[in-house]
Steps between C-alpha positions, in 0.01 A plus 500: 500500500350205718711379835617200317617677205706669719606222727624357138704790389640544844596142515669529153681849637632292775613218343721656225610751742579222747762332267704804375751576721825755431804622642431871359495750771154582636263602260696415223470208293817333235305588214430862618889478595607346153252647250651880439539547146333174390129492362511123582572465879606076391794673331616692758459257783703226275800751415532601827545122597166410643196293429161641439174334757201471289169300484273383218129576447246395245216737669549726221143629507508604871583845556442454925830204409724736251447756853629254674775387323562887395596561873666256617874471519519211204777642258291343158173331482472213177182553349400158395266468209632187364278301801189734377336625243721785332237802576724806343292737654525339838898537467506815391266630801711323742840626356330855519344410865837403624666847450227684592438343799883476597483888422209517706536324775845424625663610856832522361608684131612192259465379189160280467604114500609424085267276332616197259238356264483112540373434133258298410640363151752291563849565346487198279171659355527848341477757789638777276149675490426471902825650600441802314172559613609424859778765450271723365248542721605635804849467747570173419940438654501181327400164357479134649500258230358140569623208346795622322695201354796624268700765409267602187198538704660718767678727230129533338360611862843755523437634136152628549580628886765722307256590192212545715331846570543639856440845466129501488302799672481211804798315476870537658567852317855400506746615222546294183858388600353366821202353365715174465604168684717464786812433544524458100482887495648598846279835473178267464222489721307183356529144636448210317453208776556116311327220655686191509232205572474201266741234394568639113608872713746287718683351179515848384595698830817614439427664142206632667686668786801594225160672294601879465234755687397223782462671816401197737447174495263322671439067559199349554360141498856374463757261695661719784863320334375714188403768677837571689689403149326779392525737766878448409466596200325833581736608724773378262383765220380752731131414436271598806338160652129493629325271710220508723467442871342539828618768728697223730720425185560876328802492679702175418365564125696841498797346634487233233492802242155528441429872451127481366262387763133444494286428833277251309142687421303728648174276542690186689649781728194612606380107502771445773436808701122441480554124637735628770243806626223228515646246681610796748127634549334122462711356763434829721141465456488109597616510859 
């Protein structure tokens, strides 16, 4: 591995580390606290009352990023292949990668950080066929579905979650009564994440939120009037809101009842922390 390669990875390292803090004792994070008895750590952390840190990534071919990632303290990593192109085997190294490395390579015994599929059909196409092949192969916790825009398209997206195959020789090997969405089926361990983020989903919010098997909802590229409306509404029905942040604001989001939390991506932390380490070294080499 060359110098930079490692500059990069440490500079990733650092960065993700740098944002997750915890009021765990020592050595002990909330989803090592929370996750006894869960396969999905999201669960465990949300019935015990607290949000879940995460971060997305699109590097899905990178095995030196799913590391990375894998050791960290991030409670779930999105794996974006709606922004790429949808490379199964990619995914289904990564998902292996991250539980092998976490295995591997972690300080501290904990589950490895759960992984939600961002899909890359949207739900008002058919994405019946890409969630079960995301399910299928390998330890997928859940599935973040763009564009969802009624009530018929999210209970499409719920239906094959709950029909899909998960006990694969590399998938969850959970039991069949837990191979199911939560909190539809308070013994599931499956998430199905709804994003929120065009005018035609706004109209149809609340019989979206009201949509039997949502997990969370998440808005995007709306008004922030619609956006709290909506955050109302979550709470209202007991549906868990997402949103994502910097560090600075992961606190005043969990106050306002956001309990899913994602750091941005991986690559624009690493863009920051890269800008800040080379102003540091230019300006100490031009005196």
């Amino acid at each position: 591995m060359t110098s930079m390669m490692r500059a990069w990875l440490g500079l990733i390292a650092f960065a993700v580390a740098g944002t997750m803090s915890s009021a765990a004792p020592p050595g002990e994070s909330p989803g090592q606290q929370a996750s006894a008895g869960r396969a999905n750590p999201l669960i465990a952390l949300f019935e015990a009352g607290r949000p879940a840190i995460g971060v997305w990534t699109g590097a899905l071919a990178a095995p030196r990023i799913a590391k990375v990632l894998a050791t960290s303290d991030v409670d779930f990593i999105v794996a974006d292949v709606e922004h790429d192109i949808f490379d199964v085997p990619a995914l289904h190294r990564f998902l292996l990668e991250v539980q092998d490395f976490s295995n591997r390579y972690r300080t501290e015994p904990r589950q490895a950080p759960a992984v939600i599929v961002k899909l890359g059909n949207r739900a008002t196409f058919d994405p019946r066929y890409e969630i079960a092949e995301a399910l299928k192969i390998g330890p997928v916790m859940g599935i973040w579905v763009p564009f969802v825009e009624n009530r018929a398209d999210l209970e499409r997206v719920v239906s094959a979650v709950r029909g899909a195959e998960t006990s694969a020789l590399e998938g969850l090997r959970i039991p069949r009564d837990r191979a199911d969405v939560w909190p539809l089926n308070p013994k599931g361990e499956l998430l199905v994440v709804a994003m929120i983020e065009s005018e035609e989903g706004v109209r149809h919010a609340q019989e979206i939120v009201d949509t039997p098997g949502v997990s969370a909802v998440e808005t995007v590229h709306i008004s922030e009037a619609d956006a709290a409306r909506i955050l109302k509404m979550c709470l209202a029905k007991g549906v868990i809101p997402a949103i994502e942040t910097d560090a600075a604001g992961v606190k005043a989001k969990a106050d306002a009842g956001y309990k899913l939390i994602a750091l941005g991506w991986d690559f624009a932390m690493l863009q920051r922390e890269l800008a800040a380490s080379m102003k540091t070294a230019r300006a100490a080499v031009a005196r």
